[in-house]
C-alpha positions in Angstrom: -115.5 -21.9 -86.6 -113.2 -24.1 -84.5 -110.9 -22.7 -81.6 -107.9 -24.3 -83.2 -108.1 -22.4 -86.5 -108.4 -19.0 -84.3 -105.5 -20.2 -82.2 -103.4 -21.6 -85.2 -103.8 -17.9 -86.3 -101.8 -16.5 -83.3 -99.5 -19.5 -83.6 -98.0 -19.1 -86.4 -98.6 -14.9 -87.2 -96.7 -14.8 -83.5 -94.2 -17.4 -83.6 -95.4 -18.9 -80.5 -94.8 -22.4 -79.5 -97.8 -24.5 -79.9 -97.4 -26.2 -75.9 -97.8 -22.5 -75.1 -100.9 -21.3 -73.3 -102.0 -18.6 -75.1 -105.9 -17.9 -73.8 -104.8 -15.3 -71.2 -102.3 -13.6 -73.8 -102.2 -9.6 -74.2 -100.9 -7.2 -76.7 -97.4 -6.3 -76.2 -97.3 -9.2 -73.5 -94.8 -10.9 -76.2 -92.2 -9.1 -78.4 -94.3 -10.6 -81.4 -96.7 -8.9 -80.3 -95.9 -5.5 -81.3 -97.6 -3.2 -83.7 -96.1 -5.2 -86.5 -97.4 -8.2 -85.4 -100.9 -6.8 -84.4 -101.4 -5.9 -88.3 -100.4 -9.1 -89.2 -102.4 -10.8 -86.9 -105.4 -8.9 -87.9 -104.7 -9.5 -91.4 -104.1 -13.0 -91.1 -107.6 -13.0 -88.9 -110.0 -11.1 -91.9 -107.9 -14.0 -94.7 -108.7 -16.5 -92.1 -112.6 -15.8 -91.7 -113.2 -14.1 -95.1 -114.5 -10.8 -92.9 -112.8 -7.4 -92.6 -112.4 -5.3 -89.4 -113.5 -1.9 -88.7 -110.1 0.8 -87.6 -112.2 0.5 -84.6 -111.9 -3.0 -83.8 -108.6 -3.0 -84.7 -107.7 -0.8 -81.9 -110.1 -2.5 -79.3 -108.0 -5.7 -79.9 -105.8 -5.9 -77.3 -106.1 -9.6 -76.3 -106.8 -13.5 -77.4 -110.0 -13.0 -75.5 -111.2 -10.2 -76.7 -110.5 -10.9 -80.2 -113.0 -13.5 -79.8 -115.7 -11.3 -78.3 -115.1 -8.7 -81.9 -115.4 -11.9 -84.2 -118.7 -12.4 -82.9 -119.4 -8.7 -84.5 -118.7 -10.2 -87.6 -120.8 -13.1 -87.2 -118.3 -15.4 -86.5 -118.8 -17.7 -83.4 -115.4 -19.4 -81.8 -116.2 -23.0 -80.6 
């Protein structure tokens, strides 16, 4: 899967500006971010890449990296 369709993901589930740098992003480092906006971003994630995350997962995601590193769980490699 392309980069852009992971980062049009947090785009538009976040409201963020597309000029924005988002690689280094955290949870909660944005108001979107919040626990509203996690669930959403994780939904919008599993619609995205036809996959569904484990409560686990859901938990560990705490950042644009590192939801890249738990796609790879689910066999889905961000290029």
């Amino acid at each position: 899967m392309s980069k852009n369709d992971y980062n049009a993901v947090f785009y538009e589930t976040l409201s963020i500006e597309k000029d924005k740098d988002i690689t280094k992003l955290k949870y909660q480092d944005i108001e979107e971010w919040d626990s509203i906006g996690h669930m959403s971003l994780v939904s919008n994630l599993e619609d995205k890449f036809q996959i569904s995350f484990e409560t686990d997962d859901i938990v560990d995601f705490s950042s644009y990296s590192k939801g890249i590193e738990i796609l790879k769980k689910y066999k889905v490699e961000i290029k």
